[in-house]
N, C-alpha and C positions, 0 to 999 in steps of 0.2 A: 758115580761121577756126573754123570745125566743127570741125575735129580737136583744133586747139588747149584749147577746151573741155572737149574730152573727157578731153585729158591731165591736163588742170589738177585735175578732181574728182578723178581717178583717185590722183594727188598728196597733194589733200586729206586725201584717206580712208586714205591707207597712212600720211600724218604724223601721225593721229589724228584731227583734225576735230570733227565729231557723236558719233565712235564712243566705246562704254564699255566701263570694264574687265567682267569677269565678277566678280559678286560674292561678297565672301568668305563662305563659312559657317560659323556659330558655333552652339554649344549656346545654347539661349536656354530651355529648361525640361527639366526632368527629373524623374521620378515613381516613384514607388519603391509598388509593389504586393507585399501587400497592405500597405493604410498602416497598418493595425493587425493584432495576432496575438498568439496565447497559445499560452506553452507547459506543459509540468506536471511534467516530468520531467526529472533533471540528464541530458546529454549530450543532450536529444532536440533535434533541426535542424529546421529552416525556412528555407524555397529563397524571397526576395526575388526580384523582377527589377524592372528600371528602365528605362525608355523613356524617351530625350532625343530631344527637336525639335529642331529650327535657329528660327533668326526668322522663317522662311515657315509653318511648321508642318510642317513635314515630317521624317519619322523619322529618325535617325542610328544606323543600326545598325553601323557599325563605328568609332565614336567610343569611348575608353577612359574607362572609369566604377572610380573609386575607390570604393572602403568602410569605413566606418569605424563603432565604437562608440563610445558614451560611455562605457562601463562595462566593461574587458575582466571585472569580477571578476562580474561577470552573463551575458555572451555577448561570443563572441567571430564574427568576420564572416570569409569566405575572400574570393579575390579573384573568385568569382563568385558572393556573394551568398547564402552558406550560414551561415545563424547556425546557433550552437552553445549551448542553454545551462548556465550553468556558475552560477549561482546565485538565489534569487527576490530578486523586484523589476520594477520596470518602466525599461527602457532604452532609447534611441534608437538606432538603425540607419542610418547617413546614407550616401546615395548620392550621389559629386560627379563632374560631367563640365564639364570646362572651369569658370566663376566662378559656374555653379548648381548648386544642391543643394534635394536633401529628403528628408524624417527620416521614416522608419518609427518607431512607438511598439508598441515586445514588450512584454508581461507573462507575465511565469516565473514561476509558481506550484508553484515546488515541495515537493509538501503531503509526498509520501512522504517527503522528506529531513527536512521541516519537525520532521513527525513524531516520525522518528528522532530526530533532535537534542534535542525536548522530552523523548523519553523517556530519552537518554543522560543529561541536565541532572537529571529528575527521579531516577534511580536511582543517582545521583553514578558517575557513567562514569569521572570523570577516576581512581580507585581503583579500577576494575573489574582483574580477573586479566589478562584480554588485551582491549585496547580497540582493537588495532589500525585504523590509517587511519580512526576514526571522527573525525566531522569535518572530512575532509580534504575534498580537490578530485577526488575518484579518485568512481570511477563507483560507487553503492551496493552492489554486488555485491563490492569490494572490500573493504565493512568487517567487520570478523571479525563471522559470526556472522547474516550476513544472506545471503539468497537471492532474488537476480532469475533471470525469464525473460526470454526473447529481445529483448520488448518492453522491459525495465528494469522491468518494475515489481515490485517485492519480496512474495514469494510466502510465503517461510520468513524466520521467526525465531527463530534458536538460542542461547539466550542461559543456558543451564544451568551451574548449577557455575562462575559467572563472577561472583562477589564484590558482586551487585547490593545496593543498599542504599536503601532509602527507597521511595516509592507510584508505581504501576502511573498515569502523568498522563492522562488523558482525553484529550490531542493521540492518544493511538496507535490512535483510527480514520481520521486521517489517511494512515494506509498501509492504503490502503483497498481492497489490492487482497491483503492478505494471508492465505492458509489455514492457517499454522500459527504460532503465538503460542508457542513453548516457553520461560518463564522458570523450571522447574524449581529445585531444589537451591539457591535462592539463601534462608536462613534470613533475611535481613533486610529481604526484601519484605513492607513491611507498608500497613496501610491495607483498604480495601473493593475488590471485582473491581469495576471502573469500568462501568457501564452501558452506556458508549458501544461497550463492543464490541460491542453489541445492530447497533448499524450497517452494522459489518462483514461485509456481504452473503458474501463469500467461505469466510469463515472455514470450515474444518471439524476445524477441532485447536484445545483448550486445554489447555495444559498449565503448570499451574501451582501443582502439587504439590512438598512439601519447603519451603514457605516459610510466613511468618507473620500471613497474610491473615484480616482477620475479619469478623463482619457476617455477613448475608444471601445466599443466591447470587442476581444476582439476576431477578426474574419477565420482565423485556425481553431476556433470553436466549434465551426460548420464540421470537423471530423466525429465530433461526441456525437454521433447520430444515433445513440439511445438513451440522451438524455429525454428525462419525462418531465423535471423540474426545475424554471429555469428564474430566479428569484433575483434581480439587483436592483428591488426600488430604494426607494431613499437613499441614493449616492447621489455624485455631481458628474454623471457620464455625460460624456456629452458623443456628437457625429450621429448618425440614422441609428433607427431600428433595423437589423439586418436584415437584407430581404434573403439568406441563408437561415433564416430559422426555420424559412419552408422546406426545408430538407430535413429537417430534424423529425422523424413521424411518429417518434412514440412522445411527443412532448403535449402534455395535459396545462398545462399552466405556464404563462409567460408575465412575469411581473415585475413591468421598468419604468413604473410611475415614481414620480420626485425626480428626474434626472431632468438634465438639460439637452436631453437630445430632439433632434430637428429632422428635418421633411417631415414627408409622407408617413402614412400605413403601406408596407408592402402589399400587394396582391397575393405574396407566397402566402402570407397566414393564411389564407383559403384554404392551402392542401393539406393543412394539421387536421386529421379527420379525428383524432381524440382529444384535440383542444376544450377545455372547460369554462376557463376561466383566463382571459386577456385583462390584463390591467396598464393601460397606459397615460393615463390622467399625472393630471398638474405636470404638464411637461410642455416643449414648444414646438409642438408637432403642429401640424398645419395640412390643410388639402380635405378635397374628402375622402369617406371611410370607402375602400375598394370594397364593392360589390361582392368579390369571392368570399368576405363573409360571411355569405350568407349559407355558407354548406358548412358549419359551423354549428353544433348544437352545444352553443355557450349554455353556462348556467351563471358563468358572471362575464362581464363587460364593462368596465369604468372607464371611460375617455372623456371626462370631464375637466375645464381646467385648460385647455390648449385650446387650438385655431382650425382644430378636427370639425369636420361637417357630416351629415349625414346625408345619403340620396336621400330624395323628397319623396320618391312615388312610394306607393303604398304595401307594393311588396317588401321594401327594406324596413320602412316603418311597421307593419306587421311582424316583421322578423325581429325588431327590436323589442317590439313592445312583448313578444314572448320569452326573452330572457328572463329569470327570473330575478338575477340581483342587476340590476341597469342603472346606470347612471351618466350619461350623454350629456352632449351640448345641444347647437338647434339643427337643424334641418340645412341643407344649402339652396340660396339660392336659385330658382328654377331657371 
């Protein structure tokens, strides 16, 4: 009778009985880190990842997680989680594993394109000589005329002899990362030098001579104190030469002939100890040339053309006459 017993459970248990199946497991959340992020730059990426549970709480590391965007025309997602961005705005990012999900929130900020774009619109691009790929989806170093580093961020801008027309927009400290501004040769750049280049920490090139900018140069330039290239002749400037450009020490060239600017030669250009080349002719400058520069090892000089005079004694004339590219008015007056 014992035995029988024992059969009998053993029966039970193998037909099912008490016993239970093993339970099924499912995603039951899913989390997408970091849940917010900013980018600033087109093509620049950011690495998401997602952590799904089951209904215990417990991790599911080899469960398959989809990705998706709201917005391809913002960023686009790979299948592990690599956004790309491709225009500013702010987009959702959604990570789904089995019937849950959750949304990452990007914001692309991108100022340097921003930038460009304000400045293509304000100097009518769409008529410029070669506008190539401006505007497009191609990575800024693509568009004629512009130059990134490694990082993307745009360094040069070459924009000379390219048919520009209309004002210099105060978005272009937005490319904020850039050292050389060259809008040359373009005669229908008009309007004032915008201030806001003042911000432009980077900057060490202006060049924006050959065109028809007028107004004041102006005093919040005095902050670019590493500029080395300082280029606005052939405009209609007009008010002084700054006596802040003596502050400027790494500035190699100073070139504001063709303008209508008046007084004096500051005294400060004396303290440019890597100055080269001054060029302030054909203008309505007036007085004589300050003595300080004579600590100045120009190799050009041109103040031809104005009401500029020269000390008479023989040390300044000596010091003149060893420049090698010179071209002066007379002497003053003893």
């Amino acid at each position: 009778m014992r035995r029988y017993e024992v059969v009998a459970a053993v029966f039970l248990t193998a037909c099912g009985g008490d016993a239970t199946e093993p339970e099924s497991l499912y995603p039951a959340t899913v989390v997408v880190s970091p849940a917010t992020g900013e980018m600033e730059k087109f093509a620049d990426t950011l690495h998401l990842t997602a952590t799904v549970r089951d209904q215990n709480g417990d991790g599911m590391d080899s469960v398959t997680v989809e990705w998706s965007t709201e917005d391809s025309l913002l960023a686009t997602v790979t299948a592990e989680g690599v956004v790309n961005a491709r225009g500013g705005g702010v987009v959702g990012i959604t990570a789904t594993a089995g019937a849950v999900s959750d949304t990452a929130t990007i914001t692309i900020r991108l100022a340097q394109r921003d930038g460009l774009l304000k400045l293509y619109e304000s100097l009518n691009g769409d008529n410029w000589t070669d506008n190539t790929n401006w505007g497009t989806g191609t990575g800024l170093d693509a568009w004629y005329g512009v130059v990134a580093d490694d990082d993307g961020n745009v360094i040069r801008l070459n924009l000379q002899r390219n048919g520009l027309h209309g004002e210099i927009p105060p978005e272009i400290k937005l490319v904020k990362h850039l050292r050389v501004l060259d809008l040359s040769f373009n005669d229908s750049v008009t309007g004032t030098i915008p201030p806001e280049l003042a911000e432009m920490e980077y900057l060490r090139g202006i060049l924006l001579h050959h065109n028809s900018l007028t107004g004041a140069i102006p005093s919040v330039l005095a902050n670019l104190t590493g500029m080395v290239n300082f280029d606005l002749h052939r405009n209609r400037l007009t008010g002084p030469v700054p006596e802040w450009l003596g502050d400027l020490p790494e500035l190699t060239h100073i070139g504001l002939w063709g303008n209508d600017l008046t007084g004096s030669v500051p005294a400060s250009l004396g303290d440019l100890s890597r100055m080269v080349r001054l060029e302030i002719q054909d203008t309505d400058l007036s007085g004589p040339l300050p003595r300080s520069l004579m600590n100045l090892e120009l190799n050009m000089f041109h103040w031809q053309d104005t009401d500029l005079c020269s000390p008479p004694d023989d040390a300044f004339q000596d010091w003149l006459d060893g420049i090698r590219f010179h071209r002066g008015g007379d002497a003053c007056d003893p």
